[in-house]
N, C-alpha and C positions, 0 to 999 in steps of 0.2 A: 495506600497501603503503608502500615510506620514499616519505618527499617530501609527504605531506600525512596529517591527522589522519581517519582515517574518525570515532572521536568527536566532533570539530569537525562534521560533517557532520550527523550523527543529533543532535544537539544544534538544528543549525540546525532539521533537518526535520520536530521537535517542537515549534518556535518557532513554524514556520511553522503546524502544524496547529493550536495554542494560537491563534493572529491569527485563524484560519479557523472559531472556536467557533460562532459563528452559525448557518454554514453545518452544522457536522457532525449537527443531527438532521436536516435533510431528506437527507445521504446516507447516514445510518443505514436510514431509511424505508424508501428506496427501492431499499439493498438487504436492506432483512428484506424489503418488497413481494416481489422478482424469486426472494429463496430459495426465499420459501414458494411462489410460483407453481411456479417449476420444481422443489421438492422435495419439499412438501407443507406440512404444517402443523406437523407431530410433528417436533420438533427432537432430538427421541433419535434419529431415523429419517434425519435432514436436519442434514448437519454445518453446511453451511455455512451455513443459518439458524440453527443453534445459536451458531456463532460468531457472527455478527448482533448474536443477542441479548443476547447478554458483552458486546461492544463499546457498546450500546445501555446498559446495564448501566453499565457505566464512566464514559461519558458522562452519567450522572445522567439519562437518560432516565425518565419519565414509564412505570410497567407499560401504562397504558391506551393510550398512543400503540404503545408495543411489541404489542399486542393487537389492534389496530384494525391496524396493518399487514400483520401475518401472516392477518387475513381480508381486507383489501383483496386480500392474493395469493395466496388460498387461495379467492376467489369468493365470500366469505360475503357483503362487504360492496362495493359498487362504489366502484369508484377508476381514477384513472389507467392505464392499460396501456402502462408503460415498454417498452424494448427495451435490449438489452445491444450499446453497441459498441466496438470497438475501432479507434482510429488511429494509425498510425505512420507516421516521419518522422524528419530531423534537423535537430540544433539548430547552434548556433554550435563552431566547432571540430569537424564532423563526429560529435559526440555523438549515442546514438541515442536516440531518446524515445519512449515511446507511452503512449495515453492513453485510460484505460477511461470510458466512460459510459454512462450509462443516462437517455434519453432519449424522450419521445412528439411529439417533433417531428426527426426526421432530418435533413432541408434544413436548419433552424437550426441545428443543433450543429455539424454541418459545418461549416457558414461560420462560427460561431466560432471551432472549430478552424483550422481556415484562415487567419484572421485574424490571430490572434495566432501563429502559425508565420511568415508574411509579415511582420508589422510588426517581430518580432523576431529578423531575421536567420536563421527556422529553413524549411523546406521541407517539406510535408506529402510522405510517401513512401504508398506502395499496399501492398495486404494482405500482411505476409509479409517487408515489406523491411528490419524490424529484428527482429524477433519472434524469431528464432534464437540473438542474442543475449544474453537472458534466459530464465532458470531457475522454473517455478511452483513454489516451495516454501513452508513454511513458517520464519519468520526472527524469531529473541531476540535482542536486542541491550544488550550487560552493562555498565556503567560501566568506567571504568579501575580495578584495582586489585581485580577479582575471581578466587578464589583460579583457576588454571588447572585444578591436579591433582582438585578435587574438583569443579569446575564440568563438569567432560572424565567424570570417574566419573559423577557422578547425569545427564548426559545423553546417557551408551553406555548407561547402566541405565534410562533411560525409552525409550531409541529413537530417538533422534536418527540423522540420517544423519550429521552432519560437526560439530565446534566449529573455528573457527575465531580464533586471537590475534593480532589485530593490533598494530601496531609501537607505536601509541598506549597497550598495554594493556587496551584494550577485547577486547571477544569479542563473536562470532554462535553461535548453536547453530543448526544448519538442518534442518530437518525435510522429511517428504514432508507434502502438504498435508492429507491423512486424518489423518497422527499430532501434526498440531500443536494442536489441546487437550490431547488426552491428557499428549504431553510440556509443554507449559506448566504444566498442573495439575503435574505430576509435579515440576516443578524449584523451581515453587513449596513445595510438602511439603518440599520437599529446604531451604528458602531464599533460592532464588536469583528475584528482584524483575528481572525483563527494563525496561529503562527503553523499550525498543519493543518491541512484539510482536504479526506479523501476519503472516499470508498473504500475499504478495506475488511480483511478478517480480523476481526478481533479478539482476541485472545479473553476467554470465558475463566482459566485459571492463571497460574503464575509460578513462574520457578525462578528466585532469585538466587541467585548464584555470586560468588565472592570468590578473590583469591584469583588463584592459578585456574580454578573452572572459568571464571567469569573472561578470563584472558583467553583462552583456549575456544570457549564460546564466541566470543566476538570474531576468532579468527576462520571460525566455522561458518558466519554468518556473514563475512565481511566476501570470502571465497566464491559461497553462492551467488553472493552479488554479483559479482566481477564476470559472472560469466554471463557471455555474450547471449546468449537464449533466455535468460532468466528475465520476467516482466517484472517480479516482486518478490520479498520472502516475508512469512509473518514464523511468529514467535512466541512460547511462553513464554522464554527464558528473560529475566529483566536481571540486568548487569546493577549490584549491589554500588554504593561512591564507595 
């Protein structure tokens, strides 16, 4: 899209996860806990715990911590018994946002949720009232300056649904969410080093915002973050340079 950098953006949004290290093994936990609950144990059998445990992986995570969560939610070992929820809402400039969590206290996250929607100029909306606007897929995201022609070849030949080249030079490979290890493995073999890569909603429209929103915005999204229930937040809203 002309008029602002999606790299500038993916750059920020790795900055952001980099500040949030602390936090990222208890949301590794607790969603390898919720996979293995709802998928089983056997990650050949259970993608999305298998993803989990990459990302776990990545993260320099501890095997044993990785082991003790997939029986915490697999009933070997007792533990917490999270729930999966989702909130939506919008933020400053009519931006739509929603925010997955996984939580054993619902009243409280809520009212965090809430909180931070109110303090920061955003409006908690009811089930359903942005969710249209984003896509569950699978999403690679390439540096500026990777080749098109053969990044577009090794990922129609792994499976990808769509690449997509933005005006910055950057790329997305998108996937459906069953094919996104396969094709990540597959683009890796091939060479290609995704600087993001993950499952996620993806935002179908866009709201760039500039100025004093775009500030105000980030403080709205940065808030969500930070709280301790939240697994993830997606976003129209893209922050103009």
């Amino acid at each position: 899209m002309a008029g602002h950098s999606k790299w500038a953006n993916i750059k920020h949004k790795k900055a952001a996860q980099d500040a949030r290290r602390g936090k990222v093994f208890t949301r590794l936990i607790k969603e390898i806990t919720v996979a293995a609950k709802l998928g089983g144990a056997a990650p050949d059998m259970n993608p999305r715990l298998r993803l989990g445990i990459e990302k776990a992986y990545e993260a320099n995570m501890p095997k044993d911590n990785i082991e003790r969560a997939i029986k915490r939610g697999s009933g070997e070992l007792e533990g917490v018994d999270y729930e999966e929820i989702r909130y939506e809402g919008y933020g400053v400039g009519g931006a739509a946002v929603m925010v997955d969590c996984m939580t054993d206290n619902r009243t409280r996250t809520v009212a965090d949720v809430r909180h931070a929607f109110a303090k920061y100029g955003g409006n908690l909306g009811t089930d359903g009232s942005v969710a249209f606007l984003f896509r569950h897929c699978g999403q690679l995201v390439f540096a500026p300056g990777v080749s098109e022609d053969r990044l577009m070849e090794s990922a129609i030949e792994a499976g990808a649904d769509d690449v997509v080249m933005n005006d910055d030079g950057s790329a997305e490979v998108i996937t459906a969410p069953g094919d996104f290890p396969a094709v990540k493995a597959a683009l890796e073999k091939a060479g290609f080093m995704a600087e993001l890569a993950e499952v996620t909603m993806k935002a179908a429209t866009e709201n760039v915002l500039a100025g004093e929103d775009s500030v105000r915005m980030q403080k709205l999204l940065d808030a969500l973050e930070g709280l301790d229930d939240v697994q993830a937040v997606y976003t129209t809203a893209v922050v103009a340079d």
